[in-house]
Backbone as ProteinMPNN parsed JSONL, in Angstrom:
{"seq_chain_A": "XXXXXXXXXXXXXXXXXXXXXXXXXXXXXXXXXXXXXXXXXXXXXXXXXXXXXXXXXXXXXXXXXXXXXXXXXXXXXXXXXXXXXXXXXXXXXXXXXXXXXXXXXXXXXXXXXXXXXXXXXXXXXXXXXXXXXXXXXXXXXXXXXXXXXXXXXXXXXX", "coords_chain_A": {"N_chain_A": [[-242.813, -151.095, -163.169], [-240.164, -153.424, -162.15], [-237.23, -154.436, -161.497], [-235.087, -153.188, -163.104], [-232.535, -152.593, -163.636], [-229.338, -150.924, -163.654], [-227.507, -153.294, -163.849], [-228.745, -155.013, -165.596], [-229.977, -153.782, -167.795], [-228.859, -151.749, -170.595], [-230.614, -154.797, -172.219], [-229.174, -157.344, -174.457], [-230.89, -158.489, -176.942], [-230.377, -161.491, -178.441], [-231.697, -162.989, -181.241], [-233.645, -165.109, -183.68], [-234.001, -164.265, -186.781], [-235.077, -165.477, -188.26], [-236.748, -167.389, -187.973], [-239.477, -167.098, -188.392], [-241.951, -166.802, -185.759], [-240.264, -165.766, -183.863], [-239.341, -163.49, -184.778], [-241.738, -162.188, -185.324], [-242.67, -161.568, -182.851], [-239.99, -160.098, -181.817], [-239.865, -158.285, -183.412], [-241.919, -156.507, -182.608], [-241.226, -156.136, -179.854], [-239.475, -154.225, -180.629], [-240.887, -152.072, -181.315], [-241.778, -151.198, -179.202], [-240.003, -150.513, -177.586], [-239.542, -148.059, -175.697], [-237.972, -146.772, -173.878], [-235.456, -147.815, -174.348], [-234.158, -149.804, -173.649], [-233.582, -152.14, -174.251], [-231.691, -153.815, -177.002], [-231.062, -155.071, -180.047], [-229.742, -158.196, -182.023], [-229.584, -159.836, -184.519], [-229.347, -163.115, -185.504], [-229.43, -164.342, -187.336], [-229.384, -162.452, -189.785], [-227.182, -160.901, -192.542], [-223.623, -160.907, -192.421], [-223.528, -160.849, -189.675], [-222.004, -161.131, -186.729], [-221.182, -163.184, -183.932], [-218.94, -163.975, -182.571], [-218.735, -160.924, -181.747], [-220.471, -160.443, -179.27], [-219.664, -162.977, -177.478], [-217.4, -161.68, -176.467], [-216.63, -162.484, -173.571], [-217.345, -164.662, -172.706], [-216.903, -168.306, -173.823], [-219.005, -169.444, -176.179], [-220.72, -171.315, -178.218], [-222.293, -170.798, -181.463], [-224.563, -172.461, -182.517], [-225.498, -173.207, -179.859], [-226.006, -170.989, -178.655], [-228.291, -170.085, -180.436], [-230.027, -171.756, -180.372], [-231.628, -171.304, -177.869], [-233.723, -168.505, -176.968], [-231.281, -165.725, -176.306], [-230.054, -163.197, -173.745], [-227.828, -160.885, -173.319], [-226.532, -159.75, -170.713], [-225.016, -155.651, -169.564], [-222.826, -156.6, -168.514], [-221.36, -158.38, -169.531], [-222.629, -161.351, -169.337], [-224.605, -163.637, -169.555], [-228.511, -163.968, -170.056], [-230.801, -166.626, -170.106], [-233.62, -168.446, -172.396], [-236.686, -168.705, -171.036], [-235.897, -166.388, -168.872], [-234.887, -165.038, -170.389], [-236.998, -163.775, -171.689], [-238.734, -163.186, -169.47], [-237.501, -160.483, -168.754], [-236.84, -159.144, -171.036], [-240.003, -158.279, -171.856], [-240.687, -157.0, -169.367], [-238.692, -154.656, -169.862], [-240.267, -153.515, -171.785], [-242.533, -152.887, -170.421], [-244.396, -154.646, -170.094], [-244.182, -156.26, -168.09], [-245.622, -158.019, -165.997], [-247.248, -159.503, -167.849], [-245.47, -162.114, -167.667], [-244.358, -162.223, -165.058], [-245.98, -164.517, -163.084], [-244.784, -166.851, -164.186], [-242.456, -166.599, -162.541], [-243.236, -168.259, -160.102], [-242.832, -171.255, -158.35], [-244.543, -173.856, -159.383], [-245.322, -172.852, -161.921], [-243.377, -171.539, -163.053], [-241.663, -174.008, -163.575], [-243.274, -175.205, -165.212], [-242.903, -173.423, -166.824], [-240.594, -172.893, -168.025], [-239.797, -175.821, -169.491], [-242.127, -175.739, -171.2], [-241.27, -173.176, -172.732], [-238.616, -174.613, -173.656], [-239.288, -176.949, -175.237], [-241.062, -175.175, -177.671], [-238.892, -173.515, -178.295], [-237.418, -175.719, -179.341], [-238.821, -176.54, -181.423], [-239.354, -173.963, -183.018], [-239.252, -173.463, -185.894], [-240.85, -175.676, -187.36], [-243.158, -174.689, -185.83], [-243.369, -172.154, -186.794], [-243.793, -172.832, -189.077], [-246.102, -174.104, -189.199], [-247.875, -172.23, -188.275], [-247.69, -170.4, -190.236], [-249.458, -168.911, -192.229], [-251.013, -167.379, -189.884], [-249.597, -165.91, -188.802], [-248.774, -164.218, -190.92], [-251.524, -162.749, -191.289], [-251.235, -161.641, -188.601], [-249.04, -159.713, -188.511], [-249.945, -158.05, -191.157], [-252.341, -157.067, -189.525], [-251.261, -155.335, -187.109], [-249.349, -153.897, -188.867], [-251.263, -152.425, -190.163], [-252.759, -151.254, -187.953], [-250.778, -149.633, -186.795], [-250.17, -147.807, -189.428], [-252.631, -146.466, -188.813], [-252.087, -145.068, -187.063], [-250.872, -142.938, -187.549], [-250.824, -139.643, -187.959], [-251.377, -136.766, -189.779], [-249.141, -136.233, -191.548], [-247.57, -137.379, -190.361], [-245.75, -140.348, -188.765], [-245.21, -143.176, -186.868], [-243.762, -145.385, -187.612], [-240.933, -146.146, -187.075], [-238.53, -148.259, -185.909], [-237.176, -149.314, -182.844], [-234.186, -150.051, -182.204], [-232.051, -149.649, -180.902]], "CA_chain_A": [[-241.728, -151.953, -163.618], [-239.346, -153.783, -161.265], [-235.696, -154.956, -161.609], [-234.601, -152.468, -164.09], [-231.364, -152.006, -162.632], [-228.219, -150.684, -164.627], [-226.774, -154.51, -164.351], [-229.537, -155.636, -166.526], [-229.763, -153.006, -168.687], [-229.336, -152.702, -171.538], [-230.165, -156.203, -172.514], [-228.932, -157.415, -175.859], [-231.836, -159.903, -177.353], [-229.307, -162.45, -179.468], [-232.243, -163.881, -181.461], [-232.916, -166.007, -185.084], [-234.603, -163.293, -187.503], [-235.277, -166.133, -190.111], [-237.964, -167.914, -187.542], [-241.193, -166.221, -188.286], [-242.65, -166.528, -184.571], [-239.357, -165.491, -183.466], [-239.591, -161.828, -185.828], [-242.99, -161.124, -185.156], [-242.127, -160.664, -181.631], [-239.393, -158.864, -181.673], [-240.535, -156.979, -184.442], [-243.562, -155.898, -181.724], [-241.001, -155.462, -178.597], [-238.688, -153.376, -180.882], [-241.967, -151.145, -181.486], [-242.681, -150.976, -177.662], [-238.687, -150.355, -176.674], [-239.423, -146.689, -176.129], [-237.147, -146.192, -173.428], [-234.15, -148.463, -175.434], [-234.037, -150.662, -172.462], [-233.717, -154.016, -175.179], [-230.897, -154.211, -178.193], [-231.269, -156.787, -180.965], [-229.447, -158.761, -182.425], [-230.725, -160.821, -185.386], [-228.192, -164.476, -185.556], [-229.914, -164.206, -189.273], [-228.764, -161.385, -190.704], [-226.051, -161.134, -193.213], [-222.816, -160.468, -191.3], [-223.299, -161.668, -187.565], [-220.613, -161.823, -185.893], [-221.254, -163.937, -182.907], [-217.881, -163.374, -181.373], [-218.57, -159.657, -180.879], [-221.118, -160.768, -178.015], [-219.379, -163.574, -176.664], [-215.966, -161.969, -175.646], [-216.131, -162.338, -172.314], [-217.686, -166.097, -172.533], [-217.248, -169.076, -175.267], [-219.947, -170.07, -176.872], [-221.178, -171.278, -180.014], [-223.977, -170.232, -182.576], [-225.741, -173.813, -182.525], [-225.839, -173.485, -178.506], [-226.812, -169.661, -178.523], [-229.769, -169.982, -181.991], [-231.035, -173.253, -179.485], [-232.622, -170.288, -176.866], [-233.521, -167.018, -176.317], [-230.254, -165.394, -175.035], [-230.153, -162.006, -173.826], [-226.653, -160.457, -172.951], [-226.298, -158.183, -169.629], [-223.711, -154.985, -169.671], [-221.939, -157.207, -168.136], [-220.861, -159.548, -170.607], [-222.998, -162.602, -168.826], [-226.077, -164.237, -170.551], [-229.824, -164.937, -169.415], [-231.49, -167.828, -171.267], [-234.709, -168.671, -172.128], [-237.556, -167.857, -169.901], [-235.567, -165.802, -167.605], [-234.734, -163.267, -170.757], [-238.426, -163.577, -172.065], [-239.392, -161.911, -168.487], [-236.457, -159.121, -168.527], [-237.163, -158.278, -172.147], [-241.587, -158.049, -171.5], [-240.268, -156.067, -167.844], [-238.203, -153.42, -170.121], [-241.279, -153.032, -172.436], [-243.653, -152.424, -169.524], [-245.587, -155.873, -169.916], [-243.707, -157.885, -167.251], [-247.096, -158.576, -165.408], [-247.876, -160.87, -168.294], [-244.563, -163.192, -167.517], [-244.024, -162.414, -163.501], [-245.927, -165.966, -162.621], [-243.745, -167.519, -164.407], [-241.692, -166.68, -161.325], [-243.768, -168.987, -158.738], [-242.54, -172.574, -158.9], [-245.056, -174.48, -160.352], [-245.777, -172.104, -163.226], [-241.502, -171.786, -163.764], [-241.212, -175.204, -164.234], [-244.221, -175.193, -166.836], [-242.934, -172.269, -168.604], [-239.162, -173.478, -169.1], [-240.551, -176.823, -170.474], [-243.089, -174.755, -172.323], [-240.268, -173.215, -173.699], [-237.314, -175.538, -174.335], [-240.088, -176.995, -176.017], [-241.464, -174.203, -178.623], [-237.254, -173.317, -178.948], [-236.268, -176.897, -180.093], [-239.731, -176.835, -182.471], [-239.866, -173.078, -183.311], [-238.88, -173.453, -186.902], [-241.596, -176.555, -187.79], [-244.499, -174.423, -185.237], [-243.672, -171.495, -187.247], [-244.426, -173.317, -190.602], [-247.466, -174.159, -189.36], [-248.773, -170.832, -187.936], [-247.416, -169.168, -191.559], [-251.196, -167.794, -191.876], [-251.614, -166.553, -189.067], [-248.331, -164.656, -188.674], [-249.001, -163.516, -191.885], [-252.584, -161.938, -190.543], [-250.717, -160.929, -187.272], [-248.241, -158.946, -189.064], [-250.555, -157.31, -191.692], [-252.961, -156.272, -188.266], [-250.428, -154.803, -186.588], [-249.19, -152.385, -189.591], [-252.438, -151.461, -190.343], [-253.152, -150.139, -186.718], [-249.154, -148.813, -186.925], [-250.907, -146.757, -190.021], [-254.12, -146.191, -188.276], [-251.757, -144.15, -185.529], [-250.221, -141.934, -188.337], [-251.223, -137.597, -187.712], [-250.884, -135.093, -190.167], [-247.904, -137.381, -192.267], [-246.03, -138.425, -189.154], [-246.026, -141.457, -188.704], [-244.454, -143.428, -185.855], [-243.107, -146.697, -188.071], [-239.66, -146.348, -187.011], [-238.43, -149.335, -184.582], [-235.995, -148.667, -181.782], [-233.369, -151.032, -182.505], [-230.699, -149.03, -180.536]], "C_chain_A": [[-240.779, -152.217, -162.465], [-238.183, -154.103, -162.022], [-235.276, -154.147, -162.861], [-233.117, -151.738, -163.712], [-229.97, -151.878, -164.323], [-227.094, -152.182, -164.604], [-227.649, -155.549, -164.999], [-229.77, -155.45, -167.646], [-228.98, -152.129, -169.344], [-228.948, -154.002, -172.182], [-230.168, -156.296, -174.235], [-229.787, -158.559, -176.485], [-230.561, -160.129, -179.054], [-230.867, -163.265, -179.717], [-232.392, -164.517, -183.351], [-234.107, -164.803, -185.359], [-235.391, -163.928, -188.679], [-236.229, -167.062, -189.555], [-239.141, -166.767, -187.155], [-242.103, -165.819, -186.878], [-241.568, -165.508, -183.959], [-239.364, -163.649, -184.114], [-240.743, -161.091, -185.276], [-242.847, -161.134, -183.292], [-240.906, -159.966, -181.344], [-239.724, -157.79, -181.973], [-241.29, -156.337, -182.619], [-242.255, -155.263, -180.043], [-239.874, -154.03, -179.304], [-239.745, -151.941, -180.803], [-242.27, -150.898, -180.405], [-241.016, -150.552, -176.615], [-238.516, -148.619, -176.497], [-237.867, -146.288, -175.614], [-235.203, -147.042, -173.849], [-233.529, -149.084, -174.263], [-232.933, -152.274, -173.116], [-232.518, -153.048, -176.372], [-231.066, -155.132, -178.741], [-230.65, -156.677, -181.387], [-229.924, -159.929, -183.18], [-229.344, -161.882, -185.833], [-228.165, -164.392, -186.917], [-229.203, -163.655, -190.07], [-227.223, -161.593, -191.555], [-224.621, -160.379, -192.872], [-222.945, -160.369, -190.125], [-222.643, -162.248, -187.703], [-221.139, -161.986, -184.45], [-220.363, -163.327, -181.734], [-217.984, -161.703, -181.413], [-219.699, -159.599, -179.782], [-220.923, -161.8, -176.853], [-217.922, -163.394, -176.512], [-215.473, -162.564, -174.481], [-216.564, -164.372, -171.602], [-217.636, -166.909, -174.16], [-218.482, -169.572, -175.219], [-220.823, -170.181, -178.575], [-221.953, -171.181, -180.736], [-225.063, -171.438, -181.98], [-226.39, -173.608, -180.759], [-226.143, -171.807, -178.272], [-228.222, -169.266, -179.396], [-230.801, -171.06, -180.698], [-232.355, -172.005, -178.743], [-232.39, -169.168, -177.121], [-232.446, -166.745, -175.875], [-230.543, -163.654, -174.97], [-228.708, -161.565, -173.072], [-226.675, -159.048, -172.244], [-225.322, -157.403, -170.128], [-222.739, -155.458, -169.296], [-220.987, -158.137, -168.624], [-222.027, -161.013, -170.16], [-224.429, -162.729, -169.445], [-227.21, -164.845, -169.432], [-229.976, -165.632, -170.553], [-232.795, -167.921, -170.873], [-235.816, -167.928, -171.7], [-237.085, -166.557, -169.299], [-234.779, -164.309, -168.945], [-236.235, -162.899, -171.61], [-239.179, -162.505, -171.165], [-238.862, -160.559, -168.65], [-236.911, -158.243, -169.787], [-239.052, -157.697, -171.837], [-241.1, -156.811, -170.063], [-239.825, -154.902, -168.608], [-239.66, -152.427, -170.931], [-242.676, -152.601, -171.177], [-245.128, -153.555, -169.562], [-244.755, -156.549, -168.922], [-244.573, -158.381, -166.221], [-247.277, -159.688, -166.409], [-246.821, -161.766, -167.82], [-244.474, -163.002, -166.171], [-244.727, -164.039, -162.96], [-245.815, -166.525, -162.736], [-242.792, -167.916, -163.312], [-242.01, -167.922, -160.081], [-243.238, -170.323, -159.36], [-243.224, -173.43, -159.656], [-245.336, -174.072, -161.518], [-244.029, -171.823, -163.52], [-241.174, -172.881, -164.317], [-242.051, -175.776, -165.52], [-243.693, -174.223, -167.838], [-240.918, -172.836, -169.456], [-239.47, -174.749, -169.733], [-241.064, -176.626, -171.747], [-241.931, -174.505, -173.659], [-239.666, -173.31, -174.808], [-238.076, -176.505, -175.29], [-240.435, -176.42, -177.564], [-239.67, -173.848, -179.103], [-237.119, -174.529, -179.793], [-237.608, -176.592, -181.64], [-240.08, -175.147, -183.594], [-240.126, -173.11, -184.856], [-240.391, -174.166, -187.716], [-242.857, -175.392, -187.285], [-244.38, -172.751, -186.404], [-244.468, -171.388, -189.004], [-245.77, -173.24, -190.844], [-248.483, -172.971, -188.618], [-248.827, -169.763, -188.975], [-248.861, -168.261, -191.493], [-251.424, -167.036, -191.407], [-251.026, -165.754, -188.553], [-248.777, -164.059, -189.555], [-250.435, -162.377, -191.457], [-252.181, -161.074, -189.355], [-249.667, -159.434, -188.196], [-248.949, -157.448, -189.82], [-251.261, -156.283, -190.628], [-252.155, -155.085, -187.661], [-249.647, -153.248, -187.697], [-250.209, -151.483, -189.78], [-252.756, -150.445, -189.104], [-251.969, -149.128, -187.177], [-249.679, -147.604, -188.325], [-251.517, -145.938, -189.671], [-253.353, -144.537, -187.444], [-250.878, -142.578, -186.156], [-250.937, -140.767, -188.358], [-250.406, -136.91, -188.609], [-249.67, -135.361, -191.177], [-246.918, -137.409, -191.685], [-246.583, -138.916, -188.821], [-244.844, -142.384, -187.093], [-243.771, -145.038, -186.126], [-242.11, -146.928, -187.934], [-239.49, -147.415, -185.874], [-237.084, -149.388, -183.9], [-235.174, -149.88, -181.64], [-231.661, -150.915, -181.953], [-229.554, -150.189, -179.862]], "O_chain_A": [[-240.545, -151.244, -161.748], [-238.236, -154.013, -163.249], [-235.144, -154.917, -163.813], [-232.839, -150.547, -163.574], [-229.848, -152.45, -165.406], [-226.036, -152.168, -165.234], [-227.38, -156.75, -164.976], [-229.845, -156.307, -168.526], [-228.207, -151.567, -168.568], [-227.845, -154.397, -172.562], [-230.836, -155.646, -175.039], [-229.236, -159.66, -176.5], [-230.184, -159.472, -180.024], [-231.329, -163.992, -178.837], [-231.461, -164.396, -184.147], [-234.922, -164.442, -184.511], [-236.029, -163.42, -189.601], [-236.76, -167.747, -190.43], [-239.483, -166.035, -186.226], [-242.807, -164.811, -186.822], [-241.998, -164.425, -183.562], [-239.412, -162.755, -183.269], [-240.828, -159.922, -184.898], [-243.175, -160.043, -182.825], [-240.979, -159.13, -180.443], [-239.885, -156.727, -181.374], [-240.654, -155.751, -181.744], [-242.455, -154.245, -179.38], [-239.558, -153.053, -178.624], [-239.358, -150.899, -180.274], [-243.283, -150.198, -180.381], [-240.93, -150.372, -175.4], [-237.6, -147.983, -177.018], [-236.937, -145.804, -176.259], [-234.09, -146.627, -173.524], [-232.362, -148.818, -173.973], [-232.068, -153.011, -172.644], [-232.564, -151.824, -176.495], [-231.253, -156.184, -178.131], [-230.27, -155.532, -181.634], [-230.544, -160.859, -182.665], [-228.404, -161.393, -186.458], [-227.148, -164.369, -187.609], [-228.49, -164.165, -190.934], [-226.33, -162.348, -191.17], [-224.589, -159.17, -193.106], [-222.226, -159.56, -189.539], [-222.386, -163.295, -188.297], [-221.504, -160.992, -183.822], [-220.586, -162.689, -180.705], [-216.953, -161.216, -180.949], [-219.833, -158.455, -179.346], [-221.5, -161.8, -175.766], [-217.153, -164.352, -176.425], [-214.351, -163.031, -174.288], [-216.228, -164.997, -170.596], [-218.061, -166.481, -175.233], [-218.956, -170.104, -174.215], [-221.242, -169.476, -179.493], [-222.764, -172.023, -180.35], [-226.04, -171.31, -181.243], [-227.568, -173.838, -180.486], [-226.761, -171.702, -177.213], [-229.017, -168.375, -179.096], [-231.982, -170.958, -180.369], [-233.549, -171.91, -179.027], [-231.306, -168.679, -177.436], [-232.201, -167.406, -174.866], [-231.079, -162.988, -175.855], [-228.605, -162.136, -171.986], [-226.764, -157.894, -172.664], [-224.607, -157.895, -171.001], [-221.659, -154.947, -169.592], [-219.966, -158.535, -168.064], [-222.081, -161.776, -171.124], [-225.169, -161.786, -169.727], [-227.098, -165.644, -168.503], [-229.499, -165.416, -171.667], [-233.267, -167.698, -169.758], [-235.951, -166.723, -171.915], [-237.901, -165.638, -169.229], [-234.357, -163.188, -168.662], [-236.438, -161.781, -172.083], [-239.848, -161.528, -171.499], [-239.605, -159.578, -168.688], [-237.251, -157.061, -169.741], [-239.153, -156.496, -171.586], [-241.452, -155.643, -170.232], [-240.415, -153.885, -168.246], [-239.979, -151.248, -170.778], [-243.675, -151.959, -171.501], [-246.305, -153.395, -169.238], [-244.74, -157.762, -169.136], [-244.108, -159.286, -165.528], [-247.461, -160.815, -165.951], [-247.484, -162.658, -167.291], [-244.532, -164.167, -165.777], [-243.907, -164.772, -162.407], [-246.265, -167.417, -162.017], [-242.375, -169.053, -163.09], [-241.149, -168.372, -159.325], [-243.186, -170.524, -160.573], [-242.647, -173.863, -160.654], [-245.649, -174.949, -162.324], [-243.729, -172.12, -164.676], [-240.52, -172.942, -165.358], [-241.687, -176.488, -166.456], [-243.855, -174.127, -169.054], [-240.387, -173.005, -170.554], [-239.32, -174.593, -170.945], [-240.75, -177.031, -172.866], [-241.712, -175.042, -174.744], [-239.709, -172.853, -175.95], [-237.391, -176.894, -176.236], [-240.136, -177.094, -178.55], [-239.343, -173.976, -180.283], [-236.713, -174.384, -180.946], [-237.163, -176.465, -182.781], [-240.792, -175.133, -184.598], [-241.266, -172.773, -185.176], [-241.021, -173.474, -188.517], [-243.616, -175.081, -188.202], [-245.471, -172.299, -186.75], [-245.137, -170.611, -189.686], [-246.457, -172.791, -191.762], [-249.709, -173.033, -188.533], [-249.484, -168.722, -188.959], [-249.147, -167.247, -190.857], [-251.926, -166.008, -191.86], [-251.54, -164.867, -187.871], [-249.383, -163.065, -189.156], [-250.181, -161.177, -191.355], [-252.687, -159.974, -189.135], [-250.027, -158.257, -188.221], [-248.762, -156.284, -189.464], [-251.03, -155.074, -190.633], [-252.539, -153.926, -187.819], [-249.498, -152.07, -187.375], [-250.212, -150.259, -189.657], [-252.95, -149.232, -189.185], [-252.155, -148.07, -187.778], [-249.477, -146.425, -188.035], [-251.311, -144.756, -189.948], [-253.844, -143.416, -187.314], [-250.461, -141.591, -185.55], [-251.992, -140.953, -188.965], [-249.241, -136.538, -188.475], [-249.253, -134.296, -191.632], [-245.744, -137.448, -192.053], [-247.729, -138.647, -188.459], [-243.84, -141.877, -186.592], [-243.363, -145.763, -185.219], [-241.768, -147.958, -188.515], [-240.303, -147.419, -184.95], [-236.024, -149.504, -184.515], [-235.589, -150.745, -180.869], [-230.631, -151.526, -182.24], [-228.429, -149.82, -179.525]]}, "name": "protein", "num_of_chains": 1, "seq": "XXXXXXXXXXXXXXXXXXXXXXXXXXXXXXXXXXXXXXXXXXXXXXXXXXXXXXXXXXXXXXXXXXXXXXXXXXXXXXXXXXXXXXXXXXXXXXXXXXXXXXXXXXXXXXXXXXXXXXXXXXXXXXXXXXXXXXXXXXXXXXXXXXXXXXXXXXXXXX"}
């Protein structure tokens, strides 16, 4: 793992809990946050408060729900792409997103994206199915991994 520096971490994932693509990955990095690198924040949930993450900067729901944000210790916000890598980097996948980094594959993946952000809502409609299959998979192993009646279903949400 690279860039894991104490002005990155821990990052606060500000994301929507009520878009289905959007859940089933967190869901999955909350399950992989051993070392509690990542914080969530679900925009969804009943009682988010906004302004207790943007003291130190304004900004408003509609323009924070738009992207990915992820909030340094610092008070200051990545977007997008650039907290897609940081969050995958804390979990110990940031090999899959690092060539993102090279220019021609950066400028495909924020596109990519700002893309899948503006549409997530409609692309998640139409993947319902197969979230639904993803989801089920995924507990079942999360069962599968259960010894003796401990189980390891808890999700690090620190």
């Amino acid at each position: 793992m690279t860039n894991l520096s104490s002005s990155t971490y821990p990052l606060t994932l500000l994301y929507d809990g009520a878009c289905p693509v959007c859940r089933l990955e967190m869901t999955e990095m909350m399950r992989r946050n051993t070392c509690g690198l990542l914080r969530f924040a679900d925009m969804s949930a009943p009682g988010f408060d906004l302004s207790a993450f943007t003291h130190t900067q304004a900004a408003a729901w509609a323009e924070i729900n738009a992207e990915l944000h992820g909030l340094k210790p610092d008070g200051s916000f990545v977007i997008g792409v650039e907290t897609v890598r940081l969050a995958y980097e804390a979990v110990g996948l940031g090999a899959i997103w690092r060539p993102t980094r090279w220019p021609v594959l950066n400028g495909l993946a924020q596109l990519a994206y700002r893309l899948f952000a503006r549409h997530r809502q409609r692309i998640s409609r139409l993947l319902g199915p197969a979230i639904l299959r993803i989801e089920a998979h995924r507990a079942a192993r999360r069962m599968q991994a259960c010894h003796e009646g401990v189980c390891e279903l808890q999700e690090n949400t620190k």
